[in-house]
C-alpha positions as CSV (number, residue, x, y, z in Angstrom):
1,X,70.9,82.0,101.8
2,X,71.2,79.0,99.7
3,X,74.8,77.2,98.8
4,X,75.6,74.2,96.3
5,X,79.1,73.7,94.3
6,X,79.7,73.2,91.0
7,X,82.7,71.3,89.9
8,X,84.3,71.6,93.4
9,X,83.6,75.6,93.5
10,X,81.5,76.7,96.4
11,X,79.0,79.4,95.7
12,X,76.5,81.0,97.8
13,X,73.8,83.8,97.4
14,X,71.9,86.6,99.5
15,X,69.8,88.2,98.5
16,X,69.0,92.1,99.1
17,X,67.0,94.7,98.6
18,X,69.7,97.3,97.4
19,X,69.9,98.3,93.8
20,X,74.1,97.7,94.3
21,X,75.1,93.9,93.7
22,X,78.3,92.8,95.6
23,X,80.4,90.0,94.0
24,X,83.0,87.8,95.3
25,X,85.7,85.5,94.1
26,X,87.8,84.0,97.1
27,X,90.6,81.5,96.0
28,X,92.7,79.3,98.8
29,X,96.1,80.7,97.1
30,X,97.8,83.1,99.6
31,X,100.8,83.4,101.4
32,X,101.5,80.3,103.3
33,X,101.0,78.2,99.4
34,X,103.9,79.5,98.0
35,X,106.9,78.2,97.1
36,X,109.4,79.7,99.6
37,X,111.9,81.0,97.3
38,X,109.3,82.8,95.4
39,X,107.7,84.8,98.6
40,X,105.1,87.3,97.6
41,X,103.9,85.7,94.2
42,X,100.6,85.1,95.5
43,X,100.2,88.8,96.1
44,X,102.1,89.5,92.9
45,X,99.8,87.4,91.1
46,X,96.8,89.6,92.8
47,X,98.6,92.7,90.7
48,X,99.3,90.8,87.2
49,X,95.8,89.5,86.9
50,X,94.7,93.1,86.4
51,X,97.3,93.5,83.4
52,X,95.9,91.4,80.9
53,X,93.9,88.7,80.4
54,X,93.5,86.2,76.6
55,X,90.3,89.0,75.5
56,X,91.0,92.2,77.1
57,X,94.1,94.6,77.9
58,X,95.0,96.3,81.1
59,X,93.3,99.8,80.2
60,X,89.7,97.7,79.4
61,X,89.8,95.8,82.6
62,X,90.5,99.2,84.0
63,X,87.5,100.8,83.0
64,X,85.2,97.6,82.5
65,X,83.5,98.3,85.8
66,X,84.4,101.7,86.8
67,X,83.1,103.8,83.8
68,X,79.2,101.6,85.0
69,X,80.0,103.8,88.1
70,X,81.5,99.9,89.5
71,X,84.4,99.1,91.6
72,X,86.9,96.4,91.2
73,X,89.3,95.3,93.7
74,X,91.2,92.4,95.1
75,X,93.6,92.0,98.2
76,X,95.7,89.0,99.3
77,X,96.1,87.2,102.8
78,X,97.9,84.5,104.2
79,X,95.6,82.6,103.1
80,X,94.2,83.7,100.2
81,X,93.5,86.3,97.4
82,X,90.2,88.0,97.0
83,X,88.7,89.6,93.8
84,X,85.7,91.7,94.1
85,X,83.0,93.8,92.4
86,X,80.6,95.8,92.8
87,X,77.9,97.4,90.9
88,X,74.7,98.1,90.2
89,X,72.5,95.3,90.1
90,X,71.7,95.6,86.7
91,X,75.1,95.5,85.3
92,X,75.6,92.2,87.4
93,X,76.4,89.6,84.6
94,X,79.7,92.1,83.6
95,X,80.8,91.9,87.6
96,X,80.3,87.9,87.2
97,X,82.2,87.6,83.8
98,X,84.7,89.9,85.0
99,X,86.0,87.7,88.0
100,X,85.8,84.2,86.7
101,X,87.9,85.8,83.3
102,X,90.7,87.4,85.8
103,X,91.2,84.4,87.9
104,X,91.1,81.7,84.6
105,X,92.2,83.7,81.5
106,X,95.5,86.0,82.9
107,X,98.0,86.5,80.5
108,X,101.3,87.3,82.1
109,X,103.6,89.0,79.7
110,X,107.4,90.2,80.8
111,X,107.1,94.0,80.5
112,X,104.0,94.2,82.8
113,X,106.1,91.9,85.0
114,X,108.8,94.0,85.4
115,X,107.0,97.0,85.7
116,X,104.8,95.6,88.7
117,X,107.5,94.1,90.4
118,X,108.7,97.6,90.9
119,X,105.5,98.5,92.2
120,X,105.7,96.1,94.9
121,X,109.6,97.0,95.7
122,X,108.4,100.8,96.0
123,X,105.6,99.2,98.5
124,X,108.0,97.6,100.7
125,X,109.6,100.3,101.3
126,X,107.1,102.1,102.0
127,X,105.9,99.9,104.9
128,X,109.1,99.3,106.5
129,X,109.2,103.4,106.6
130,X,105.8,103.2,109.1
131,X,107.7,101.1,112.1
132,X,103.5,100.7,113.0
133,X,103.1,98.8,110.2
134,X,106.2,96.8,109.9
135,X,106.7,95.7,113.3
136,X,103.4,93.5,112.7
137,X,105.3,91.2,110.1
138,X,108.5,91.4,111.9
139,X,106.3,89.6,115.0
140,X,105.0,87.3,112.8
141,X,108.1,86.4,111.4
142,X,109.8,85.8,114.3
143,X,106.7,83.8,115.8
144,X,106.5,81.5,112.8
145,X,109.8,81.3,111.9
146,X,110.1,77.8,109.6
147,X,106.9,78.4,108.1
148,X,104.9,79.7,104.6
149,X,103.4,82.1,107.7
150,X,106.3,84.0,108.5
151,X,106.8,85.2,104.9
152,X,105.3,88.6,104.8
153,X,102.3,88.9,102.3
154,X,104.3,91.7,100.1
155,X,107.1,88.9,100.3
156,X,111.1,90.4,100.5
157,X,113.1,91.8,97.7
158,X,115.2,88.8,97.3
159,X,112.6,86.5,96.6
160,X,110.3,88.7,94.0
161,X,113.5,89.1,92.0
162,X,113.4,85.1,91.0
163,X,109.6,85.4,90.0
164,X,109.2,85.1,86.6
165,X,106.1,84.6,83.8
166,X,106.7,80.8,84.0
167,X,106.5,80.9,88.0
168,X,103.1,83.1,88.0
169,X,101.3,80.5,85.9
170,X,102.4,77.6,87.5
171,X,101.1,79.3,90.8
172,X,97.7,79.9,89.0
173,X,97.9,76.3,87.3
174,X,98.3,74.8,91.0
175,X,96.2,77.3,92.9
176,X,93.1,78.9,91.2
177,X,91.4,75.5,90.8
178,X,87.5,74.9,91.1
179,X,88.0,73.1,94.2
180,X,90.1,76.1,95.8
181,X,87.4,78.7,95.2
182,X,84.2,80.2,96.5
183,X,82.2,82.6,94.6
184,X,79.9,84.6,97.0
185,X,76.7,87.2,95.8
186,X,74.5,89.7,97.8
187,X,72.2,91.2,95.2
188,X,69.1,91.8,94.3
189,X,68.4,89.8,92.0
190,X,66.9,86.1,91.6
191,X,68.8,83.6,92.5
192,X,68.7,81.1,89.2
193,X,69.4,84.3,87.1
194,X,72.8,84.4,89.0
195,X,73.5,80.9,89.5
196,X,72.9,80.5,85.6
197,X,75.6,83.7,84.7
198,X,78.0,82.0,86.9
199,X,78.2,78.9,85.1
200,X,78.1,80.9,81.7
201,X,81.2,82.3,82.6
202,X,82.9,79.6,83.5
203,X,81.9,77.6,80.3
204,X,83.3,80.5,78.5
205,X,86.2,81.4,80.3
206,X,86.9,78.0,82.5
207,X,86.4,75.5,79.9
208,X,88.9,73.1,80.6
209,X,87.8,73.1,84.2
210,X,84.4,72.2,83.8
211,X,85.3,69.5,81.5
212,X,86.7,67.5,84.2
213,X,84.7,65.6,87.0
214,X,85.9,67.7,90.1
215,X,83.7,68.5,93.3
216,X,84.6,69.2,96.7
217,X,85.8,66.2,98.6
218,X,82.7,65.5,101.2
219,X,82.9,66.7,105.0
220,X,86.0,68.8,106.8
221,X,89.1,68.5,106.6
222,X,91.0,69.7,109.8
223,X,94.4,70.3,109.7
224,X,96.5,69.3,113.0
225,X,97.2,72.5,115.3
226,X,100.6,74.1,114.8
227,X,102.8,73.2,118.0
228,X,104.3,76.4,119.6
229,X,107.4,77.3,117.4
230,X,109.1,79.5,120.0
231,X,109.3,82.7,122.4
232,X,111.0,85.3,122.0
233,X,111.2,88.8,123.3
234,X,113.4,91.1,121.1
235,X,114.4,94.5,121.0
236,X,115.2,96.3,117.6
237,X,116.9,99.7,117.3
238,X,114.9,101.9,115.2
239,X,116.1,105.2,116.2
240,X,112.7,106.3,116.1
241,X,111.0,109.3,117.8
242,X,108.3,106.7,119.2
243,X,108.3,103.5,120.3
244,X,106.2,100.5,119.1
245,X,105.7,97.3,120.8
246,X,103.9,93.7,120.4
247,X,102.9,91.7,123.4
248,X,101.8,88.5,121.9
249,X,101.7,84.7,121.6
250,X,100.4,82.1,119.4
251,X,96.4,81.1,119.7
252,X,94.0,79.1,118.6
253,X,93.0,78.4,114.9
254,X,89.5,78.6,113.0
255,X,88.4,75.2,114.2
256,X,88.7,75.5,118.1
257,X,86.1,75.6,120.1
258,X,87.7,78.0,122.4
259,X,88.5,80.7,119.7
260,X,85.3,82.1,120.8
261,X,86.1,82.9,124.4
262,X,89.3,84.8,123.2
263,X,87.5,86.9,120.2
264,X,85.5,87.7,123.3
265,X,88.7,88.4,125.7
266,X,90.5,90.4,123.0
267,X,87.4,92.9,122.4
268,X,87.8,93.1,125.9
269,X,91.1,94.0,126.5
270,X,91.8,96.0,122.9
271,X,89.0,96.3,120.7
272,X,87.7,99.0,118.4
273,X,85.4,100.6,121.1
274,X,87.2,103.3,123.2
275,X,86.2,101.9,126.4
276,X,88.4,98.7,125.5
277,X,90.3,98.0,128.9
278,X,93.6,98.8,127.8
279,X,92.7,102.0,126.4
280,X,91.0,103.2,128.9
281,X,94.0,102.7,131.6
282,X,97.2,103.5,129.3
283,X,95.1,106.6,127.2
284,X,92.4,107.6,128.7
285,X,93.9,107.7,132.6
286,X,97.3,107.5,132.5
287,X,97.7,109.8,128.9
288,X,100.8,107.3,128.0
289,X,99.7,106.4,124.5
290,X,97.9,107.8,121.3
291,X,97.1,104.0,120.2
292,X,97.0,100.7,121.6
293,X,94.8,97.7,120.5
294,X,94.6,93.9,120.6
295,X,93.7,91.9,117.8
296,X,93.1,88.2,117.0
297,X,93.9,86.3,113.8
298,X,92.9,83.0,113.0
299,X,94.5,80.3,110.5
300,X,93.5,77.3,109.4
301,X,96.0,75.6,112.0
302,X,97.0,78.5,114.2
303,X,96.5,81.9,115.2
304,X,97.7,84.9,116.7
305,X,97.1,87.7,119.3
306,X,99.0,90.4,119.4
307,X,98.6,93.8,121.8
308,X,100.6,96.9,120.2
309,X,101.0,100.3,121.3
310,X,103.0,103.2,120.5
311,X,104.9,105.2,123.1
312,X,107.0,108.0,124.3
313,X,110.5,105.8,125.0
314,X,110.0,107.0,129.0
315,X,106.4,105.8,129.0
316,X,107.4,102.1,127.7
317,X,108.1,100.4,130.7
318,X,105.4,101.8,132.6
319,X,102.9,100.7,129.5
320,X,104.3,97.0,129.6
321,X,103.7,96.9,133.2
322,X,99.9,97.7,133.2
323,X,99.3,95.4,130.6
324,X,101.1,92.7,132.3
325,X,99.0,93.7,135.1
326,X,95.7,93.6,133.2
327,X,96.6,90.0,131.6
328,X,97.3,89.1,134.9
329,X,93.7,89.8,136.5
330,X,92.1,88.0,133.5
331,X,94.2,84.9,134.2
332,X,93.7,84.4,138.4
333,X,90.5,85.5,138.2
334,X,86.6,85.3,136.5
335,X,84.7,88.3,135.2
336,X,81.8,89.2,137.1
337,X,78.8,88.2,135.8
338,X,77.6,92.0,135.0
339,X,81.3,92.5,133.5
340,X,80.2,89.3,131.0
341,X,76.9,90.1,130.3
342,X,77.9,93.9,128.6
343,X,80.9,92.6,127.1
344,X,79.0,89.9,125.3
345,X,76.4,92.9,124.5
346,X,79.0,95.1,123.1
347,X,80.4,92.3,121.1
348,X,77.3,91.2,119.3
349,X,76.5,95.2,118.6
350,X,79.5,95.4,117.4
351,X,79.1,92.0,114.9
352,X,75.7,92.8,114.2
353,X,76.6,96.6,112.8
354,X,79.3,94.9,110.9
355,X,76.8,92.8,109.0
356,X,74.9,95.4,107.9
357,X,77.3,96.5,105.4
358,X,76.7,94.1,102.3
359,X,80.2,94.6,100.9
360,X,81.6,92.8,104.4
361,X,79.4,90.3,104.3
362,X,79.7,89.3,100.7
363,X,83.6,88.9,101.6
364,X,83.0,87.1,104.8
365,X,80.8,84.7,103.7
366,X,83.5,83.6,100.7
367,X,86.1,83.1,103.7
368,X,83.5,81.2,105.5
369,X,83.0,78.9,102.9
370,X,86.8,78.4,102.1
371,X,87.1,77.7,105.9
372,X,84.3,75.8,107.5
373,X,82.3,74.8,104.1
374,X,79.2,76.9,105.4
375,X,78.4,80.2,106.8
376,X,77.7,80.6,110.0
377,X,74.7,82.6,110.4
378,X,73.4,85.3,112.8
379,X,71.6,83.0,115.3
380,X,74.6,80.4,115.3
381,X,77.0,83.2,116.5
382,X,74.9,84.7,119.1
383,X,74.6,81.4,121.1
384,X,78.3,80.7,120.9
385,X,78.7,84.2,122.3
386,X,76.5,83.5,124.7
387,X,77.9,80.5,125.7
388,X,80.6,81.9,127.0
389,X,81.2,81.8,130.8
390,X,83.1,83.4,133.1
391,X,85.6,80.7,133.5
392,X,85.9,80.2,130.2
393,X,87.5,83.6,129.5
394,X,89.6,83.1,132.2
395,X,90.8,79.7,130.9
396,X,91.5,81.1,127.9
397,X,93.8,83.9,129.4
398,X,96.0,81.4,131.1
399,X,96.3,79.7,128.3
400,X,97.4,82.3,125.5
401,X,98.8,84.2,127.5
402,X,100.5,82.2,129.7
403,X,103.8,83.8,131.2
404,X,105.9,81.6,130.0
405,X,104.1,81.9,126.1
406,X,104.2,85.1,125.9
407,X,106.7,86.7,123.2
408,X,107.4,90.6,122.7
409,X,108.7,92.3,120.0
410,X,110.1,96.5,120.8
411,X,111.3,99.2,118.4
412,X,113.0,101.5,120.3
């Protein structure tokens, strides 16, 4: 893999041996940029981009790709918005063109506005009808609250309403600059071919961009770590058959050191395997839930882990109790060194199966860039893994998960 930017945008390529070329367009624009009484325009600008652009309508950006047998996509994060393609290797230069024209040339007119504002409505309501889904912004909500990060990504009803045409391209005027983009490639294909239809379509379709004398500022910047905004532990009335709860607390962002020891903890305790610890007491042995997981998501200055599982109303107690219980033994005490050495194997299975699929990587390495300026390769991730000790994990759970940090959200 070889990187270099252009004008302040940050591409990299891999290449493959597939005859199916995976494109990528990652923009630093998402959720925690926006203007707070317009919440959800970055996601609202990931729908409008797809209803017009300055050379084609709606229906031809529709079946640009698709009728080559292609896919075109896009999905928005905190953090940012992602467009991506893919196709076959020969019909890479339309993928290319494609991207750099959505992000550059949009043409926002009222009508489509109006009609994709409903779209969104309908899909807020939609998620606050799955208390599985919902409960997961209503945690983050409360455990950002005063922050861009505690505005849901489909943003609320009462701030979409104030969005208008003018809004959406000032957001794209501010946002989907040079110097806020990575453009990412696994194809086969040679690399020059690539590099060269890149910067074809942005002369065509970024010209006033390319004009100017913009390149990435040189080394990392690192934001200051978010302080702790609060605790909480909160019970909402759903009057639901089941009910859902978050154990979590606030964690350690993309540039820690430490973030590796608790990617490695959380696998442990609620990964995707089904030997994850807390599946295997509150499922597999105890029959008290149909779900429960642990996840860990990293910002630029922050993070978060969060446990959820889904209950019977009689079971929750018992549930909260034998994860307290399992947090517990991780904080007073070090894994065994067998216990380490397989969960450090299952982990880097688990990564290296993940990495197989092109698609992924082609969309991890454009976060990479947009976070650390590099990707980190294969090699560099095994040693940090293995790096981990024992008492490092155990660190790590007093830490995060430190009685007196922990927060917990319930729908009963």
């Amino acid at each position: 893999m070889k990187e270099f930017d252009f004008k302040g945008l940050q591409f990299l390529f891999k290449k493959s041996s597939s005859p199916v070329a995976y494109c990528a367009l990652s923009i630093r624009s998402g959720t925690r940029r926006e203007d707070q009484r317009f919440g959800g325009i970055a996601h609202l600008t990931e729908h409008m981009i797809f209803k017009g652009t300055e050379y084609k309508s709606a229906s031809c950006i529709n079946s640009y790709i698709e009728k080559l047998g292609g896919e075109l996509n896009a999905f928005t994060t905190k953090e940012e918005i992602v467009i991506h393609s893919t196709v076959l290797k020969e019909d890479i230069a339309r993928a290319i063109g494609l991207l750099v024209e959505l992000a550059f040339c949009p043409k926002f007119q009222e009508k489509e506005l109006e009609k994709e504002k409903t779209v969104v409505l309908d899909e807020i309501i939609t998620y606050k009808d799955s208390p599985a889904d919902q409960i997961f912004d209503d945690f983050e909500e409360l455990l950002f609250e005063g922050t861009n990060l505690s505005m849901p990504v489909l943003g609320k009803t009462k701030t979409l309403k104030k969005i208008g045409v003018k809004e959406l391209y000032e957001h794209t005027r501010t946002h989907f600059t040079l110097s806020n983009m990575a453009f990412t490639v696994v194809a086969d294909a040679p690399e020059e071919k690539v590099r060269e239809l890149l910067l074809k379509a942005l002369k065509k379709y970024a010209p006033s961009a390319m004009e100017g004398d913009g390149k990435i500022s040189e080394g990392l910047t690192i934001p200051p770590r978010m302080p702790q905004v609060k605790t909480f532990n909160k019970v909402v009335n759903r009057k639901g058959h089941q009910t859902h709860c978050i154990i979590g607390a606030q964690a350690y962002p993309y540039y820690e050191k430490k973030r590796m020891a608790l990617i490695l903890l959380v696998n442990i305790l609620g990964g995707p395997a089904a030997n994850s610890r807390l599946n295997t007491i509150l499922r597999e042995k105890n029959g008290l839930v149909y779900n429960v997981d642990a996840a860990y998501g990293q910002y630029s200055d922050t993070g978060i882990v969060t446990i959820y599982f889904g209950c019977d109303r009689q079971n929750y107690e018992k549930c909260v109790r034998l994860i307290e219980g399992e947090l517990e033994k991780f904080r007073v005490a070090p894994m065994s060194d067998r216990t380490l050495k397989a969960a450090k194997k299952q982990l880097l299975g688990q990564l290296a199966i993940s990495s197989d699929n092109s698609e992924a990587q082609c969309l991890s390495m454009g976060k990479s860039l947009l976070v650390f300026r590099e990707v980190i390769g294969t090699a560099r991730m095994r040693q940090m893994i293995e790096e981990v000790t024992a008492s490092d994990v155990m660190e790590v759970a007093a830490d995060i998960f430190a009685p007196e940090k922990i927060c917990k959200l319930t729908y009963m």
